[in-house]
Every structure is written in C-alpha cells, then in structure tokens.
C-alpha positions in Angstrom: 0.0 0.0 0.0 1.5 3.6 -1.0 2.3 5.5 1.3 0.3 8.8 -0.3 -2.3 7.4 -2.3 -3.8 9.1 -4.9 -7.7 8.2 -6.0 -8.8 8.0 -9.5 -10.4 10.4 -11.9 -13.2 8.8 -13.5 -16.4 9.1 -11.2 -18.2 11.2 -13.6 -17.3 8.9 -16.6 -20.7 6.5 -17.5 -19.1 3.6 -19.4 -21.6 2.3 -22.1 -21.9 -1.5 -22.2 -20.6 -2.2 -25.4 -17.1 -0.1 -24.4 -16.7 -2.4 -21.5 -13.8 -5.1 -21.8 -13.1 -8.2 -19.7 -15.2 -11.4 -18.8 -19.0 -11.9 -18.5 -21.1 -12.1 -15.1 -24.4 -13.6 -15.2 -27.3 -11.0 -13.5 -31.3 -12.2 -12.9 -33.7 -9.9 -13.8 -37.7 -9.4 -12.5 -40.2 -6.5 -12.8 -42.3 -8.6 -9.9 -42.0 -6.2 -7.2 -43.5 -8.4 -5.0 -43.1 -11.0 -2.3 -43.3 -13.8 -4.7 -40.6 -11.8 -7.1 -38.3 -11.3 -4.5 -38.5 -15.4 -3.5 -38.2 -16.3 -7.3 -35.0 -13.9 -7.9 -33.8 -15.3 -4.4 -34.2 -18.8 -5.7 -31.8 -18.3 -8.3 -28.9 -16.9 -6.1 -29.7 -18.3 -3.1 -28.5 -21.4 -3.3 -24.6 -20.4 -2.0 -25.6 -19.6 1.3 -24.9 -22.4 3.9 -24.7 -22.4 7.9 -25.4 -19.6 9.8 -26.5 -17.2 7.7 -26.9 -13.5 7.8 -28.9 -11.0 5.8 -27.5 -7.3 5.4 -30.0 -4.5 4.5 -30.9 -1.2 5.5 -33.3 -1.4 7.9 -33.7 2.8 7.8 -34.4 5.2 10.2 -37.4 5.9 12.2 -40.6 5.8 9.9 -38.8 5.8 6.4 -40.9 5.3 3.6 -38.8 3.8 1.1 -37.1 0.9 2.9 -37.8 -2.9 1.4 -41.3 -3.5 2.3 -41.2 -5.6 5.1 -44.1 -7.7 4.6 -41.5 -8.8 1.3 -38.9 -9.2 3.7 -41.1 -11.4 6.3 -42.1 -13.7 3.7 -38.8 -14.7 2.5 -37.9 -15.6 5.7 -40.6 -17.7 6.3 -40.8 -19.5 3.0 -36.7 -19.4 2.6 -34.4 -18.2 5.4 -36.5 -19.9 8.7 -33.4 -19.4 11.2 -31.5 -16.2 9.5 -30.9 -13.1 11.2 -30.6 -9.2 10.0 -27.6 -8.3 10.6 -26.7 -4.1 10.8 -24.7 -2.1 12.6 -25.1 1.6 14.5 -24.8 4.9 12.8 -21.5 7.2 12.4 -24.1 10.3 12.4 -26.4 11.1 15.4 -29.8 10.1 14.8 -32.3 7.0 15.7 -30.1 4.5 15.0 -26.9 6.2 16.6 -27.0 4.2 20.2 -28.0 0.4 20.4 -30.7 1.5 22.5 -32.1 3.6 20.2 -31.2 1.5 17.3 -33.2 -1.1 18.6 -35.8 1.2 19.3 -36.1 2.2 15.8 -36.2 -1.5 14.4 -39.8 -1.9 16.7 -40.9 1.5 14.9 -40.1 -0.1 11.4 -41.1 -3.6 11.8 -38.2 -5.4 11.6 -39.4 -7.7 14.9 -40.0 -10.7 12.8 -36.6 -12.2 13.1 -33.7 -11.8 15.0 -31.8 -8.3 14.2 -28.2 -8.6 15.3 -26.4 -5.2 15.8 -23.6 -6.6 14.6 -21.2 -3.6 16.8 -23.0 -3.7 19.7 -20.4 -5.0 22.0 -17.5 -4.1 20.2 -15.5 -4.8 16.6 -13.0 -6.5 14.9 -11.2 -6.4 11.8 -11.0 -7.9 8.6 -8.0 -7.4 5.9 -8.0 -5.8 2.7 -6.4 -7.4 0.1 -5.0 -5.4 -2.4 -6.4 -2.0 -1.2 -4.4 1.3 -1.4 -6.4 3.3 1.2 -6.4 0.7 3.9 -4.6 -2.4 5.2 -7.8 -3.9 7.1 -11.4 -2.3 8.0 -13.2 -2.5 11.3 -16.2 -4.2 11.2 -19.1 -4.9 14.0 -17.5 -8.0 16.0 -20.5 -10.6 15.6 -20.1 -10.5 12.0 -17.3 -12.8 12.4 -19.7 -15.0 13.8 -21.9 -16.3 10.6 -21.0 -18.6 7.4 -22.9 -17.0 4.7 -24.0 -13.5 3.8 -27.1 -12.1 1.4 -26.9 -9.0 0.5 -30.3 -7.6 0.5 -30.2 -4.0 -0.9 -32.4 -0.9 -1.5 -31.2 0.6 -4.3 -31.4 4.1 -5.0 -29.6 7.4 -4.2 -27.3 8.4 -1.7 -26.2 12.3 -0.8 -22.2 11.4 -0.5 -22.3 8.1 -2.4 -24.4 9.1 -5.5 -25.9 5.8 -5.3 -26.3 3.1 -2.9 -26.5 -0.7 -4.0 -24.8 -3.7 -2.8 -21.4 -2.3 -2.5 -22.6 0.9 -0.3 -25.0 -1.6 2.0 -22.2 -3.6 3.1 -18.7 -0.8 3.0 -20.7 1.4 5.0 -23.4 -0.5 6.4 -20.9 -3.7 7.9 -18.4 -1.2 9.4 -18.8 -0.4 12.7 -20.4 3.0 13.5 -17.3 4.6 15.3 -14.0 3.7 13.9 -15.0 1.7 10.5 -17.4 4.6 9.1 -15.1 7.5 10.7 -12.3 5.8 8.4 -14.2 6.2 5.1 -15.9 9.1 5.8 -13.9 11.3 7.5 -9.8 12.8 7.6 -8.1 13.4 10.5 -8.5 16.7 12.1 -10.8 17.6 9.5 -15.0 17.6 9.0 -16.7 14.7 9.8 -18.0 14.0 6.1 -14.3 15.2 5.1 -13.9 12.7 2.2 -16.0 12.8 -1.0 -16.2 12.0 -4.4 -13.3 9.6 -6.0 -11.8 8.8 -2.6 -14.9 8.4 -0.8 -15.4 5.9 -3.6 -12.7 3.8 -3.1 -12.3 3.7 0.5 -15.8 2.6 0.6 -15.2 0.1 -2.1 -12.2 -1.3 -0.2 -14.4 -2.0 3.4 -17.0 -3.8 1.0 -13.9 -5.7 -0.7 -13.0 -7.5 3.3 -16.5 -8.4 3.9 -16.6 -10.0 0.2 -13.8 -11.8 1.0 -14.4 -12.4 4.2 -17.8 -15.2 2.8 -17.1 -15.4 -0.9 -18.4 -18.1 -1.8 -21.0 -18.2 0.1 -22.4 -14.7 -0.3 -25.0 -13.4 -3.0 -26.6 -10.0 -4.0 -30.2 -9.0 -4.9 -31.2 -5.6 -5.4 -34.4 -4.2 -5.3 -35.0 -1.1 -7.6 -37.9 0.1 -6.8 -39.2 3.9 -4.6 -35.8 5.1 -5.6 -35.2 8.5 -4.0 -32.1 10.3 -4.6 -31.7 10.6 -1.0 -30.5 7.4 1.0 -33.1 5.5 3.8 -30.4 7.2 6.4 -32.5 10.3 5.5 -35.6 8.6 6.7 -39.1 10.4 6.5 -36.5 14.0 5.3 -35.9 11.8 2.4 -36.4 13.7 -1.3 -39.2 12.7 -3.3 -39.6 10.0 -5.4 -39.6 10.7 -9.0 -37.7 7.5 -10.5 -39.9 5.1 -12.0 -39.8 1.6 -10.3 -37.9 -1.4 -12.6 -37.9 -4.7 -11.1 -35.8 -7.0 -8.6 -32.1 -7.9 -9.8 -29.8 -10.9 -8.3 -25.9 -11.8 -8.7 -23.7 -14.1 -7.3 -21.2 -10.8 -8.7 -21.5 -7.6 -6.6 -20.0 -5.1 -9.4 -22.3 -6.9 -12.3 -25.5 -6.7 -10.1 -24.5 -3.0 -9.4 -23.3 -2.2 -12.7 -26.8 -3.5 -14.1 -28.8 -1.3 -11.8 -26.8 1.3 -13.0 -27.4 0.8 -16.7 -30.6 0.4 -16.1 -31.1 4.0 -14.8 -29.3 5.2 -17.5 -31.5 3.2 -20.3 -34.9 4.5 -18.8 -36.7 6.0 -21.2 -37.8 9.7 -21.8 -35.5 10.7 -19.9 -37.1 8.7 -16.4 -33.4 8.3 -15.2 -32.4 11.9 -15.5 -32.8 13.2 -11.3 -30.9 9.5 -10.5 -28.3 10.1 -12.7 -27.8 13.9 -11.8 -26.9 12.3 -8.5 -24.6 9.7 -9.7 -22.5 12.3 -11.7 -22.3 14.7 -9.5 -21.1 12.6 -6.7 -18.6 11.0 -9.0 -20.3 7.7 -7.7 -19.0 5.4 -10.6 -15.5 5.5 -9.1 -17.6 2.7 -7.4 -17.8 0.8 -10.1 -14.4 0.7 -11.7 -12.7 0.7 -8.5 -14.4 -2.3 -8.2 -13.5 -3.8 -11.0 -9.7 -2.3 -10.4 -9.8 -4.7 -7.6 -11.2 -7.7 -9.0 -14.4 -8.0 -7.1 -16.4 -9.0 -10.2 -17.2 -7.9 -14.1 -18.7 -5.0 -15.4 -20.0 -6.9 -18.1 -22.6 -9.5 -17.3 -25.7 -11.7 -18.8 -29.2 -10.1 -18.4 -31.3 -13.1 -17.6 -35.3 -12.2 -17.5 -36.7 -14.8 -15.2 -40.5 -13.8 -16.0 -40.1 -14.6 -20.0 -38.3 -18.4 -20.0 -34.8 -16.5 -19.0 -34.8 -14.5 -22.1 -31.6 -12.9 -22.6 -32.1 -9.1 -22.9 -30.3 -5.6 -23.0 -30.5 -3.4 -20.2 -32.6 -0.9 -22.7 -35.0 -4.3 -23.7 -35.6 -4.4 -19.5 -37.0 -0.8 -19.2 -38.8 -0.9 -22.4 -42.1 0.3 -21.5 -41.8 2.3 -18.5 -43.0 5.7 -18.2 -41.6 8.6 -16.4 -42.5 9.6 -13.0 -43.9 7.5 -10.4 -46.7 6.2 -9.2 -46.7 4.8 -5.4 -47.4 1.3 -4.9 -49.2 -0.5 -2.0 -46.3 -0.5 0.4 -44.9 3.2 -0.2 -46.5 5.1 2.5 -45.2 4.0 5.8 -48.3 2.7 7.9 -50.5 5.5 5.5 -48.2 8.0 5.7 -45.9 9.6 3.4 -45.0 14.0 3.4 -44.2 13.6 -0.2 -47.3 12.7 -1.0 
C-alpha cells in the first residue's frame, strides 16, 4: 500500500456497455415487485448460502418510507431463510439509530421484529484485511459479524447524498463497518470535518471495506437488489428523504457484486424519456461510478454481465429491452406510504 495514495479520476465517466472489456457475469432480472418476485429472484442466487447465515440490508431510520417493504422481507424468511438473522450495525451520524438502545428502538418502529436483528457492533469490533487495497490495510467491522458462514446481500437501491448511489457495495462498505472507527475511516480525515472525504476517494475507501467483507464469505455470499421507490436521497435520510420521481424497474440478483450494481446502474441510464435523468444527476455529480471501476480495479467481479429475465423463459435481454415500456414519474405502490403515511405525498 502507497504511502500517499492518490484516488482515481473517473467518477463522472458513465461507461456504455458495449465499451466495457473483460469477462462476463451472469445477473437475474424481475419486474415482480412483490413477495413472490423477491422469493423467485432469491431462488436463483440463493443457493450459495450455507450455515449460519446472515442477511444485510438497511433497515432505515425511524418511519422511512422507502425501505424494502417488510411484509416482502417477512415472507422470504418464512418460506426461505427460517433461522437467518438481520444483521446491521449503529450509525456514524447522530440520529435513531446512533446508540444500540435507540437503534433497537427504531427496528420496533419499522417492523423489523419478525426475526432476530443482530447489531452486529453492539459490543464491540473486529477487523477484517483488505487485500490489495491502497487506502487501507484492514477495515473494522461490527465483531459478531465474524460469527456467521454466509451473507445475502439484501439491498435498496437508489440514491445516496455522499455516495451518488447506494446498491450492494454501499450496504455492506458502510453498512458492515462499525459506526465509530470503521465509518469514521471512510468518511472522515483526520483533524478535518466529519464528512471530510467525497467523491473519487470516498469511492474507493468505501469500495475497499465492502472488498473484506466479500472476501471475508465469498463463496457463500450473493446479491439482490431491489429497484424500486428510488429517492435520490438514502433511507439514512428517513421520512427527510427527497421525493420520489424514479420510476420503479424490477428486482435484480448476482452471485457478482459489481455486475449486479453495474446493471442497476445501466438500467437507470436506459430508462426511457429521460425517467433516469434526477438518479443520474446524482450519480454524476457525486462521481459515484468510481464505485464501479474501483471495483473492478480490484477484481471484485465484471462490469459486463448476462441479463437473464426470469418472467419470459430466462430470455436474454439488454438493459434498454428491460426498461422498455416504463413511463416517467412515479406512481406509489401499495407498500410506499409507511403505515398511510408519506410527506411527499
């Protein structure tokens, strides 16, 4: 590792598909946003996960409208992951989910009581290494990670304020480092602010902490990502979140973190009439796919990748073939408003 390193330059650069270089990932591909879409897409990933295993998404703050519906979220458990637990860990940034107490406060409010919810730095952390990264050596992580064999990575996609976006790879480099030393470490220099680092750097660093937690279950870790009430503002915003104007697209599934996050991506990008333009404002001006070729720098996966539609006899399709259709703006579905309630509306 240098001992000044220096991040990239290209987090403003979209890379069309057809420019893109390197081996092939494959990436499944639903517009069911439903309970049964989510178990089918699961069903086709799922498979890797052995053991103990642990699920990783955003549970949100305090009455946040966007979060994976839990009813969704319930379902798969019961039908697919009977003795998993959530796994999360407390914020970097004052709010509900800043103490344990409150964090676990917040998970009643939300309804995340319908399996165990480990807060993974509760008592303390440990550390995994970083293989091959330039900003750090090893990344602190909440301590009872450690203690499971498999991981699925159960992600919200949609926008984030310092990250641009937030798919698999910002759910598990932020959201599996511990709240005081592993987030501090990404987010913040020194003897400077506390949201010191942005853009390219911010990037990578982030990229790197997702990188030991990859490594930490590969192979025995998968991705889905659900695309749908995509804010440009992060569930860490909670109810203060922006409103939705990103249509919804569908449910998408990897066994390859930067393919299923590359595909997201592209599918933003291929909406049509212009439905991706506020999600990609965000992207670009964030330099948020650094993300994505970092990752690729560091051989997490392939920014190329097999579009597999599940719902048509696993059709092959573009990322433009898989948007086809959808209109711009948004209409709410049944599980936006949290318990009836939602500002934006």
């Amino acid at each position: 590792m240098t001992s000044k390193p220096v991040p990239g330059t290209d987090g403003k650069k979209y890379v069309p598909f057809d420019e893109r270089t390197g081996e092939s990932s494959v990436v499944f591909f639903t517009r069911d946003l439903s309970e049964e879409g989510l178990k089918k897409i699961y069903d086709r990933v799922g498979g890797v996960l052995c053991g103990k295993i642990a699920v990783k998404l955003h549970t949100g703050e305090a009455e946040g409208p966007n979060i994976i519906p839990r009813p969704w979220v319930k379902e798969l458990f019961e039908s697919r992951l009977k003795d998993a637990t959530i796994i999360e860990t407390n914020t970097y940034y004052e709010g509900t989910r800043f103490t344990t107490e409150d964090h676990r406060k917040t998970l009643e409010i939300n309804g995340w009581t319908f399996c165990p919810v480990d807060i993974t730095d509760a008592d303390g952390v440990a550390t995994l290494p970083v293989k091959g990264g330039k900003w750090f050596e090893e990344m602190h992580i909440g301590k009872t990670m450690l203690n499971y064999d498999s991981l699925l990575v159960l992600t919200h996609f949609k926008g984030h304020v310092r990250g641009g976006f937030g798919g698999s790879n910002k759910n598990i480099g932020i959201g599996c480092a511990d709240g005081r030393i592993g987030k501090a470490e990404i987010h913040t220099t020194p003897g400077a602010g506390m949201w010191s680092i942005g853009e390219e750097e911010f990037m990578e660093r982030m990229s790197e902490s997702t990188k030991a937690t990859v490594d930490y279950f590969a192979p025995h870790i998968c991705f889905i990502n659900t695309m749908r009430n995509m804010s440009v503002s992060c569930d860490c915003e909670g109810p203060e979140a922006e409103p939705v104007v990103t249509p919804d697209i569908g449910i998408l599934a990897s066994l390859d973190i930067l393919a299923v996050d590359n595909a997201c991506v592209d599918l933003i990008y291929s909406l049509p009439e212009g439905g991706g333009k506020a999600m990609i404002e965000r992207v670009e001006s964030r330099h948020s796919l650094r993300q994505l070729s970092y990752m690729k720098e560091l051989g997490m996966g392939n920014d190329r990748y097999t579009l597999i539609d599940i719902d048509h006899d696993d059709a092959v399709i573009t990322a433009a073939e898989a948007v086809k259709g959808i209109k711009p703006g948004w209409e709410p579905d049944r599980y936006n408003t949290f318990w009836g309630r939602n500002k934006h509306r």
